[in-house]
C-alpha positions as CSV (number, residue, x, y, z in Angstrom):
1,X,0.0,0.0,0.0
2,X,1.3,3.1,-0.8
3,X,1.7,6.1,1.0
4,X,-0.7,9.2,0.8
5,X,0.9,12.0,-1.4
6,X,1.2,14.7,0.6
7,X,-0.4,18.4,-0.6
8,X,1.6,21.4,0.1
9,X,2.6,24.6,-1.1
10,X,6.5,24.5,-1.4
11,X,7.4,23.1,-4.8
12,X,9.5,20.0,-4.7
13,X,11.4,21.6,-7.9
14,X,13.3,23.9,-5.5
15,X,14.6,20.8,-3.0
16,X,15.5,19.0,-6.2
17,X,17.4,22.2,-7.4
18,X,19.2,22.3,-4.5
19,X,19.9,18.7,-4.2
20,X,21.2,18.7,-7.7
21,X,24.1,21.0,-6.4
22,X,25.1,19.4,-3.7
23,X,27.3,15.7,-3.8
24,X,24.3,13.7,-3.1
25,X,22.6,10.8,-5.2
26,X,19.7,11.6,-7.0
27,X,16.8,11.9,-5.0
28,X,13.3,9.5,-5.3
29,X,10.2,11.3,-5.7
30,X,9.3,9.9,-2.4
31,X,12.2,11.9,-0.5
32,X,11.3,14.7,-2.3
33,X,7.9,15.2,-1.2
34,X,9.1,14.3,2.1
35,X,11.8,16.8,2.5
36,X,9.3,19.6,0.9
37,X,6.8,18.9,3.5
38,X,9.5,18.8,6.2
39,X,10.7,22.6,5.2
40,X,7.2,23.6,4.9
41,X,6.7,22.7,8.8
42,X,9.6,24.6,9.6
43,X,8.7,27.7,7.3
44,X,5.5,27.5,9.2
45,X,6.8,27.2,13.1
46,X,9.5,30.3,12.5
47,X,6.8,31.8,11.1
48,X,4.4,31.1,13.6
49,X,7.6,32.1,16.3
50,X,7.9,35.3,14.3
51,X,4.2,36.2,14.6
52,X,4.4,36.6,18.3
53,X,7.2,39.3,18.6
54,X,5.2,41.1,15.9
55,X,2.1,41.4,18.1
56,X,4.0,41.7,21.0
57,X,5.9,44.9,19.6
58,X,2.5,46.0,18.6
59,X,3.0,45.8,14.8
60,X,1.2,44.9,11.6
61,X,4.2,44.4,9.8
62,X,6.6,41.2,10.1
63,X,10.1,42.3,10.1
64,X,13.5,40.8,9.8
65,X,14.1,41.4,13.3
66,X,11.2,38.9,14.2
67,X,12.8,35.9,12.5
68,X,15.7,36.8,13.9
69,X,14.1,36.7,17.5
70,X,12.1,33.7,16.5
71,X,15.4,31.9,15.5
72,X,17.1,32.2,19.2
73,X,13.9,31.1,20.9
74,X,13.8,28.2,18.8
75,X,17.1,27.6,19.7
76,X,18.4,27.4,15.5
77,X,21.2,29.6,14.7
78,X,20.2,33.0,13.1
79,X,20.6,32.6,9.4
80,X,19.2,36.3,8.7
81,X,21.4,39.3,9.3
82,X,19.0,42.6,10.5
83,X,20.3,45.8,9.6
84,X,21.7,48.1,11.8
85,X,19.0,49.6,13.6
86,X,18.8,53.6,13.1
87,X,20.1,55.7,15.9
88,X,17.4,56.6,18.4
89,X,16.8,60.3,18.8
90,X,17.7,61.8,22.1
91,X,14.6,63.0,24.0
92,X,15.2,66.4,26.1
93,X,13.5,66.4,29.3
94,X,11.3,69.9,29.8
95,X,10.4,70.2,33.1
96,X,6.7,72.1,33.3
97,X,5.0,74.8,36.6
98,X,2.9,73.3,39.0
99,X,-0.5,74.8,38.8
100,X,-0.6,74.2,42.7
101,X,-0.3,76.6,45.4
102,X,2.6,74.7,46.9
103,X,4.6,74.3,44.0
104,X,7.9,73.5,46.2
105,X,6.4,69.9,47.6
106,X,4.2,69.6,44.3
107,X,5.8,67.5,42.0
108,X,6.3,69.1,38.7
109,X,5.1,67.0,35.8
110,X,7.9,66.5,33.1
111,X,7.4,65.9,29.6
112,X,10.0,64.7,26.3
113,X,10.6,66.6,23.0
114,X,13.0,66.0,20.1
115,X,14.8,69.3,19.4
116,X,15.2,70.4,15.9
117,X,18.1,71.4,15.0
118,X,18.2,75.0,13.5
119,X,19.7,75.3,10.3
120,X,22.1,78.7,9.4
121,X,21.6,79.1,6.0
122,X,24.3,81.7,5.6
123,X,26.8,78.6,6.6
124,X,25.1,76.4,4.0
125,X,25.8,78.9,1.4
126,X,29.0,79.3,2.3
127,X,29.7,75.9,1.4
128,X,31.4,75.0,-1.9
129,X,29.1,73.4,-4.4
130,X,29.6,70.2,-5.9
131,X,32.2,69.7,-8.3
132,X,29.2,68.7,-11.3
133,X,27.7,72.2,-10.5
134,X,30.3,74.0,-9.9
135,X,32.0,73.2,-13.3
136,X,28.5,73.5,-15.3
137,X,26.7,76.6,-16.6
138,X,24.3,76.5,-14.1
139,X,20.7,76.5,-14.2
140,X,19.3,78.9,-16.3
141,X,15.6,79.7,-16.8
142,X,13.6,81.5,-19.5
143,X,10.2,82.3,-19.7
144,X,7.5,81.4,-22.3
145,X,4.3,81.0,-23.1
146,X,2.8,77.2,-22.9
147,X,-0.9,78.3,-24.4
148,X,-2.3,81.7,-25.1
149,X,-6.4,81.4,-24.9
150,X,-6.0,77.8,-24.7
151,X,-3.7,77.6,-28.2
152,X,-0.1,76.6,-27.8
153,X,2.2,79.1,-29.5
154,X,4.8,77.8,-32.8
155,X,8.0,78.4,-30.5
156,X,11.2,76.4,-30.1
157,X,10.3,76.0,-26.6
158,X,7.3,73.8,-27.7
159,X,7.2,71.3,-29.6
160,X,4.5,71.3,-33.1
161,X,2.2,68.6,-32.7
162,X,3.1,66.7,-36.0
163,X,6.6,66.7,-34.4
164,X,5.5,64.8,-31.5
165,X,5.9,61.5,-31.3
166,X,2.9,59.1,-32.2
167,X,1.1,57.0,-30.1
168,X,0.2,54.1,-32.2
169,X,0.7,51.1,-30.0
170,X,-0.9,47.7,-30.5
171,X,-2.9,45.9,-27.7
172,X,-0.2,43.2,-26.3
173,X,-1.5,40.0,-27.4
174,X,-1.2,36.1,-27.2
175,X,1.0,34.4,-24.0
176,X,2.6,38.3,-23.1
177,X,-1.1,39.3,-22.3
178,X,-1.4,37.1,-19.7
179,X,-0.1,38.6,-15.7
180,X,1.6,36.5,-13.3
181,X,-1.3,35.6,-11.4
182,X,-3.5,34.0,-14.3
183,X,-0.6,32.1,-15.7
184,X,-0.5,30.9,-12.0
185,X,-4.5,30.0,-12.1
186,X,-5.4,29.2,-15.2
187,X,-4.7,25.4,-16.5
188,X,-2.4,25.2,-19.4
189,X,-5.4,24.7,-21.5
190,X,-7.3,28.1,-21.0
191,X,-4.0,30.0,-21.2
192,X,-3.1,28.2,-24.8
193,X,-6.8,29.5,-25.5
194,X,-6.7,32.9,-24.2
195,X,-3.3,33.4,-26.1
196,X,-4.8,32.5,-29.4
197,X,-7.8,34.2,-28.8
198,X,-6.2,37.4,-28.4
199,X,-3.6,36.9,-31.2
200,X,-6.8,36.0,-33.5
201,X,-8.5,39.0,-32.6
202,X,-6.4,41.4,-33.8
203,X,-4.0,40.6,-35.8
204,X,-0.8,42.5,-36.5
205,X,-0.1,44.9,-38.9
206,X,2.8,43.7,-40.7
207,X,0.7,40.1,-41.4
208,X,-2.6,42.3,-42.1
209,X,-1.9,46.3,-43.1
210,X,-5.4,46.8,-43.4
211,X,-8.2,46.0,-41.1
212,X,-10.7,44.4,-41.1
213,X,-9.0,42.2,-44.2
214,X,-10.3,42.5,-47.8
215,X,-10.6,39.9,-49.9
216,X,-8.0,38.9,-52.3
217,X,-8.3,39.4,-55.9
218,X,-9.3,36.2,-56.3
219,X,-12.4,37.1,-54.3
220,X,-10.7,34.8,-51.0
221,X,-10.0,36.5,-47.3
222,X,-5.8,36.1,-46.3
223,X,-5.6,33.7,-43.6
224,X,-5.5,36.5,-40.9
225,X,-9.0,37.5,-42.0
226,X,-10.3,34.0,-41.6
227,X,-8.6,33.4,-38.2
228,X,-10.1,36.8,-37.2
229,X,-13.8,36.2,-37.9
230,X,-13.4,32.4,-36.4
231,X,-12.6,33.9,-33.4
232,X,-15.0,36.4,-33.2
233,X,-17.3,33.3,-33.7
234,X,-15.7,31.5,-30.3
235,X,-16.6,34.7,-28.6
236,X,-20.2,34.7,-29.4
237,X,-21.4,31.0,-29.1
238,X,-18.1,29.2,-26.8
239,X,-19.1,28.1,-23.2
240,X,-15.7,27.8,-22.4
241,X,-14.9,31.8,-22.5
242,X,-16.5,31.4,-18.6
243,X,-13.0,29.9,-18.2
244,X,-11.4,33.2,-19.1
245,X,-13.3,35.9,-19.0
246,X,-12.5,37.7,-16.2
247,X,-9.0,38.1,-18.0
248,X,-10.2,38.3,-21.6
249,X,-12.7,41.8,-20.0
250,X,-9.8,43.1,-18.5
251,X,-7.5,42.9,-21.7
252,X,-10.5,44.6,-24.1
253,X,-10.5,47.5,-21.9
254,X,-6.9,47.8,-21.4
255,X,-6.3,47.5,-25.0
256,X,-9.4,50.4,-25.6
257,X,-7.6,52.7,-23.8
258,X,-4.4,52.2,-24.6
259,X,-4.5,52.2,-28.2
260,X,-6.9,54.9,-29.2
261,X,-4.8,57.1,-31.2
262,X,-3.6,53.6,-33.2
263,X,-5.0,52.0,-36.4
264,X,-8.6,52.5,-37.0
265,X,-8.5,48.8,-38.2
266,X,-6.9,47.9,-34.9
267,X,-9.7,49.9,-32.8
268,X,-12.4,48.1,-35.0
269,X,-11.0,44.5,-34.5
270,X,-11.4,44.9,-30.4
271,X,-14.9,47.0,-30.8
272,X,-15.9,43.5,-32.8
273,X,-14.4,41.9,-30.3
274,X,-16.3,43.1,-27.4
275,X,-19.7,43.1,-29.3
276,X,-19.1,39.3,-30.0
277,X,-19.1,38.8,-26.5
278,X,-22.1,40.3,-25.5
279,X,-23.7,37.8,-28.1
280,X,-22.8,34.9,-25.8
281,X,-25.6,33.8,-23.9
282,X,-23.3,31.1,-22.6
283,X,-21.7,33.2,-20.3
284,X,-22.2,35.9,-17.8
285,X,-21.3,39.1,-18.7
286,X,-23.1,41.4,-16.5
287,X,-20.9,41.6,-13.7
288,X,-18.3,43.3,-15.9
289,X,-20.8,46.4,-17.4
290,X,-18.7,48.4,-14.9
291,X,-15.7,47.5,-16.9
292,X,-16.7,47.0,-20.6
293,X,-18.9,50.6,-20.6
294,X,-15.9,52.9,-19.8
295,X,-13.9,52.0,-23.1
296,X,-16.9,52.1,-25.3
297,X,-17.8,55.8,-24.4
298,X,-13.9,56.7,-24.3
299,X,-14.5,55.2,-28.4
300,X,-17.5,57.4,-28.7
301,X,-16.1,60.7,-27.2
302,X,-12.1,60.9,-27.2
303,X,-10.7,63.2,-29.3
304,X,-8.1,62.3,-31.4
305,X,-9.7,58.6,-32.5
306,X,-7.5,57.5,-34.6
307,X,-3.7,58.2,-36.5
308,X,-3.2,61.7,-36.5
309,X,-2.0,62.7,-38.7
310,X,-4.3,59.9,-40.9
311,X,-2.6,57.5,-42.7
312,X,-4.7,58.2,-45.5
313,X,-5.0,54.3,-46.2
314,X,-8.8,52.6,-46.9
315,X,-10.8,51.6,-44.4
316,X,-12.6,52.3,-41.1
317,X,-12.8,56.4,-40.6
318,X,-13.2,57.3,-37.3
319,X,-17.0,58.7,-37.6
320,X,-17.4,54.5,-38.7
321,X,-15.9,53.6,-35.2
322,X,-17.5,55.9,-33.4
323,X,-21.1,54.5,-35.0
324,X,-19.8,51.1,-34.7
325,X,-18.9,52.1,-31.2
326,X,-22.5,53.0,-30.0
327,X,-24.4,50.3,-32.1
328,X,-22.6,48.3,-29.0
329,X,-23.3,50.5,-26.7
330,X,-26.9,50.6,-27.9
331,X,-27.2,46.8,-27.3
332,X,-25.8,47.0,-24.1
333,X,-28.6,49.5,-22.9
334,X,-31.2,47.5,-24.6
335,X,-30.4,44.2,-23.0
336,X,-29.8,45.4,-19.4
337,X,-31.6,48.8,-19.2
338,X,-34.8,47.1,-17.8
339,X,-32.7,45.0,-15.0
340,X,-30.6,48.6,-14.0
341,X,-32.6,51.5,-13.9
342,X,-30.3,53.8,-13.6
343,X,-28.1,52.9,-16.6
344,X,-29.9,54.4,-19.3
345,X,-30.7,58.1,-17.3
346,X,-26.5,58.3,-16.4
347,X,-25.6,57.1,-20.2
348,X,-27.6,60.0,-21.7
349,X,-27.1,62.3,-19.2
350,X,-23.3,62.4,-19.8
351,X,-23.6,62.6,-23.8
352,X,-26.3,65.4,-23.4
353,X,-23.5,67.1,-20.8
354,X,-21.0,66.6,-23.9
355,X,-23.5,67.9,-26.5
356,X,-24.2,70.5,-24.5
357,X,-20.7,71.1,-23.5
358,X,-18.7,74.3,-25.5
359,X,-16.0,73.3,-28.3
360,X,-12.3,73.3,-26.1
361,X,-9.4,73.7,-28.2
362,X,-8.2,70.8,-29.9
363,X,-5.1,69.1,-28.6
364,X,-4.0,68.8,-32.7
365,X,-4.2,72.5,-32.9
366,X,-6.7,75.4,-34.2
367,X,-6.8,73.3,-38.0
368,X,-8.1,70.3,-36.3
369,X,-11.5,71.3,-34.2
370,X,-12.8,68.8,-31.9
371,X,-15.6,67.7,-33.7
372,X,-15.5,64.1,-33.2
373,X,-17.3,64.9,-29.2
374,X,-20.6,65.9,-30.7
375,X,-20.4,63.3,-33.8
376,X,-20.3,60.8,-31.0
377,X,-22.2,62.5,-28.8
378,X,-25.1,61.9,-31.3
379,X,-24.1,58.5,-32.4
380,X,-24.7,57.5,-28.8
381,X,-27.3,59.5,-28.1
382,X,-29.6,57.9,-31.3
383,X,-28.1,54.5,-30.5
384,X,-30.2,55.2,-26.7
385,X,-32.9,54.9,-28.4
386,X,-36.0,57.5,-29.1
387,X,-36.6,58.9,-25.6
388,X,-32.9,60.0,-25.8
389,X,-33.4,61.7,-29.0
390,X,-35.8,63.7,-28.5
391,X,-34.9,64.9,-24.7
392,X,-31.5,66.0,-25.9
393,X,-31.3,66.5,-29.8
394,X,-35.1,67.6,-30.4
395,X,-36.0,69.2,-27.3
396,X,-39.5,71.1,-27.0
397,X,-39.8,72.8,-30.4
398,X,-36.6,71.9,-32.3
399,X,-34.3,74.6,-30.4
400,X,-31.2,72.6,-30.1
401,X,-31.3,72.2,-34.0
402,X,-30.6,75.9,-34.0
403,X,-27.7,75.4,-31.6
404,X,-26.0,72.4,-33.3
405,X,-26.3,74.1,-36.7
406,X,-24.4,77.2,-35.4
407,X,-22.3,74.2,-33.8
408,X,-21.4,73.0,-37.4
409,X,-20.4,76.3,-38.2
410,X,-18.1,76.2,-35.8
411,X,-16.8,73.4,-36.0
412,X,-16.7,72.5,-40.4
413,X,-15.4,76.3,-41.2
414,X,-15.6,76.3,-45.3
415,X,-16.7,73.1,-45.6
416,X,-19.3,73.0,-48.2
417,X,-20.4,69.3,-48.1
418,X,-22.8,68.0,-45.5
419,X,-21.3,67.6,-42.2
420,X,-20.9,64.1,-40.3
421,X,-22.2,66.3,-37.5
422,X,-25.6,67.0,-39.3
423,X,-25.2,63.3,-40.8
424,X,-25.6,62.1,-37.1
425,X,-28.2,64.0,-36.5
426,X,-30.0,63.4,-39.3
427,X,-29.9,59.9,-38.7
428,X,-31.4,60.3,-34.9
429,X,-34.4,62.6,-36.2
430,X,-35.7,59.8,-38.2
431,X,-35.9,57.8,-34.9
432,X,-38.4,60.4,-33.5
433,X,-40.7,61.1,-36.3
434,X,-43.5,59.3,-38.0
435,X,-43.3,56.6,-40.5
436,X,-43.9,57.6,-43.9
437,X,-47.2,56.8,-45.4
438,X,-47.0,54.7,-48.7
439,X,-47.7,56.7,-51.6
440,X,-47.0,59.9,-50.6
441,X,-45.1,62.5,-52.7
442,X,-44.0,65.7,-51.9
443,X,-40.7,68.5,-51.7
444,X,-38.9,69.6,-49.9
445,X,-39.6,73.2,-48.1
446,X,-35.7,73.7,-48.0
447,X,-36.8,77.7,-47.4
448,X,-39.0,76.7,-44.1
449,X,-35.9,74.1,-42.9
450,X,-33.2,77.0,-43.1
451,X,-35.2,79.9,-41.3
452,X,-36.3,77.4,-38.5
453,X,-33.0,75.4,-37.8
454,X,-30.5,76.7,-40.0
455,X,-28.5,76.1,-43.5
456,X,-26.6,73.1,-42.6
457,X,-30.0,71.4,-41.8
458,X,-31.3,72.0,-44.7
459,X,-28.7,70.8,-46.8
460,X,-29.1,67.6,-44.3
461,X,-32.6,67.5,-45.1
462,X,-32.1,67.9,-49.3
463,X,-33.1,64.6,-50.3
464,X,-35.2,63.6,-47.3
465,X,-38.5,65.3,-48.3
466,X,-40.5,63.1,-45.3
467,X,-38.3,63.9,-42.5
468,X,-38.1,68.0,-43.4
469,X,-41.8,67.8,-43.7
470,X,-42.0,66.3,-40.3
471,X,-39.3,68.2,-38.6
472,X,-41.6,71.5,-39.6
473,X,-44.8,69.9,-38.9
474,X,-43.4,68.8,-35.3
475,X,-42.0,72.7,-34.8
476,X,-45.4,73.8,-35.5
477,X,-46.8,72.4,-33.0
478,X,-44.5,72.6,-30.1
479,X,-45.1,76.4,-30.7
480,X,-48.6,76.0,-30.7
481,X,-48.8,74.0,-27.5
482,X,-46.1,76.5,-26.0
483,X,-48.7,79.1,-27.0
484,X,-52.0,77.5,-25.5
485,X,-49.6,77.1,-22.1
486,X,-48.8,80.6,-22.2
487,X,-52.1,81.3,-22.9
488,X,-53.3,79.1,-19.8
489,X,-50.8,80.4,-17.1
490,X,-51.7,84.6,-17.8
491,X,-55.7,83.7,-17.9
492,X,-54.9,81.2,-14.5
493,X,-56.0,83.5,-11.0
494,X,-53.4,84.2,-8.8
């Protein structure tokens, strides 16, 4: 009958290490379970040992001292060396009155200070300097302006933006993405899965330039492609994610926020990436809301998305991510709105703050406004759904229209073509207004459009006769009921 194996914590690797260095005959299995659980004991009685002095000097902290106290009680010869302790300060006794009558037979209370020693600065600067200083130029300072009304001035003492350097980094993927302490949980299996999961997901440049892949001209996806979309498949139907996802959360919003101003390919691949997973209805995603929702709206809002300056290559444009971005946000409202309450009020409440919210300057400088805010702004804002619309975008009568068309002026100076700002919004008004009746015909009152929300609207509007009709028909009316309110509060008594 053999023995029980016996379970511990200190590796046998480490006893067979040091056996292997030492003139001794190769160790059995047996001894070296043995001889680990043996060390362990005694790990576990200093230790112990230890822990008493601690509590006795009234510590939290276990210090080296301890073991060395622990060592003598245990009678074992101190292995450890403590430092030198520090030199004790010399307490200066100050004698205090008596408040009593008799203060000659009153004992006068007496009570400890550390004196401070007074420092002559005159000697100090007396002193010679060091010889690095002393042989140097010396320190030298010059004044200039960083910003001047919030724009940075084209001086030698600060840098142009295009001369800074870029910030295109790319999420760390496959074995490297995993910490310390999930290689040290996770089986072998789940971390061979998480690593090709991740290096699936996104894959690098230099194999793939452009992402999401095009097909070949033979009308086939490069293997990068294929790898890509089978592993956005994993993420939306694979039970076993439940295995990982605690790590694979934590490396999607990591990888957000660290490479925003990378690839819009690259941003793309983990925004896919993080949608496919709240298609599983294997797993349980809802305890991580808290950590998937901040890197969505930093998509949506952030300003530079992207390369700056852009690389100028086909694909995703950062108006496309910043949609793509609140179509997932979108989902994420709809399928846990109902079960939190309060998720749907703080969501719109903080892109009607950034609608709302005046232009800053633009860290890319006065050529570069930041109109990607309000783009996402509305993206997100339609994405909520109607109610969202038309408490922030729509308002009462149409008013904000006014506001965001002086907005685009702003923020599209010369641009004659229609704005993605208006292109958002154009897209959430159809969200609020009626469906279109079959058969009907009509034109559009481009006139009416302008002089109630402005010239950008209406070129918004130019080939959307339905939704110019209604956006006018919907004004008239809010004025009207805004009238017969008026009316009502001057004709109520007081």
């Amino acid at each position: 009958m053999t023995a029980p194996a016996t379970l511990g914590i200190y590796p046998t690797e480490s006893v067979q290490e040091v056996a292997s260095s030492l003139p001794l005959d190769p160790l059995t299995p047996a001894a070296l379970t043995s001889l680990a659980a043996d060390i362990e004991y005694r790990l576990h009685l200093i230790t112990q040992e230890a822990k008493k002095f601690m509590v006795h000097a009234k510590r939290g902290t276990l210090r080296s001292e301890d073991i060395d106290h622990a060592l003598e009680a245990l009678n074992v010869e101190p292995i450890l060396i403590p430092p030198a302790p520090l030199s004790q300060p010399e307490f200066v006794p100050v004698s205090l009155p008596s408040s009593s009558s008799h203060s000659s037979n009153a004992h006068q209370p007496t009570i400890y200070h550390v004196p401070d020693d007074e420092i002559d600065f005159s000697t100090y600067l007396k002193q010679p300097l060091p010889p690095g200083v002393a042989n140097s130029a010396g320190v030298k300072w010059k004044a200039h302006w960083l910003a001047v009304e919030g724009i940075q001035p084209a001086i030698a003492e600060n840098p142009a933006p295009k001369e800074r350097p870029s910030s295109t980094q790319q999420p760390t993927t496959g074995a490297a993405a995993l910490g310390r302490t999930a290689k040290s949980h996770l089986p072998q299996e789940l971390q061979l899965y998480f690593s090709r999961l991740t290096s699936a997901l996104v894959p690098s440049l230099s194999v793939l330039p452009q992402l999401p892949g095009q097909p070949n001209s033979d009308g086939s996806l490069p293997d990068a492609e294929r790898h890509r979309l089978a592993a956005l498949a994993s993420l939306r139907s694979d039970a076993a994610i439940a295995g990982i996802l605690v790590y694979l959360v934590k490396w999607f919003a990591d990888s957000l926020q660290k490479c925003l101003m990378s690839a819009c390919g690259t941003i793309g691949c983990l925004v896919d990436g993080v949608e496919a997973l709240l298609e599983n209805e294997s797993i349980f995603v809802e305890p991580y809301l808290h950590q998937i929702l901040p890197p969505l709206m930093s998509v949506i809002l952030t300003v530079p998305l992207g390369p700056h300056p852009p690389s100028g290559e086909k694909g995703l444009t950062p108006f496309e991510l910043r949609s793509k971005a609140s179509q997932v946000l979108g989902k994420v409202a709809k399928q846990y709105g109902s079960t939190y309450p309060g998720l749907l009020p703080r969501l719109t409440s903080t892109l009607t703050r950034t609608l709302e919210s005046s232009p800053f300057p633009s860290p890319l400088g006065a050529s570069t406004p930041p109109s990607g805010r309000y783009e996402g702004a509305i993206l997100g804002l339609s994405a909520l759904g109607p109610h969202a619309v038309r408490t922030a975008i729509w308002g009462t009568r149409g008013d904000p229209l006014r506001r965001l068309d002086d907005l685009a002026f702003r923020l599209y100076p010369g641009q004659r073509s229609k704005p993605n700002l208006i292109k958002a919004g154009v897209k959430a008004l159809t969200l609020i207004v009626r469906p279109k009746p079959e058969g009907w015909t009509g034109t559009v009152d481009t006139q009416g459009v302008e002089s109630e929300f402005g010239a950008n609207w209406a070129r918004g509007v130019e080939k959307r006769p339905w939704l110019a009709s209604e956006l006018l028909r919907m004004r008239r009316q809010g004025e009207e009921e805004g009238g017969v309110r008026g009316d009502m509060d001057v004709d109520t008594p007081r």
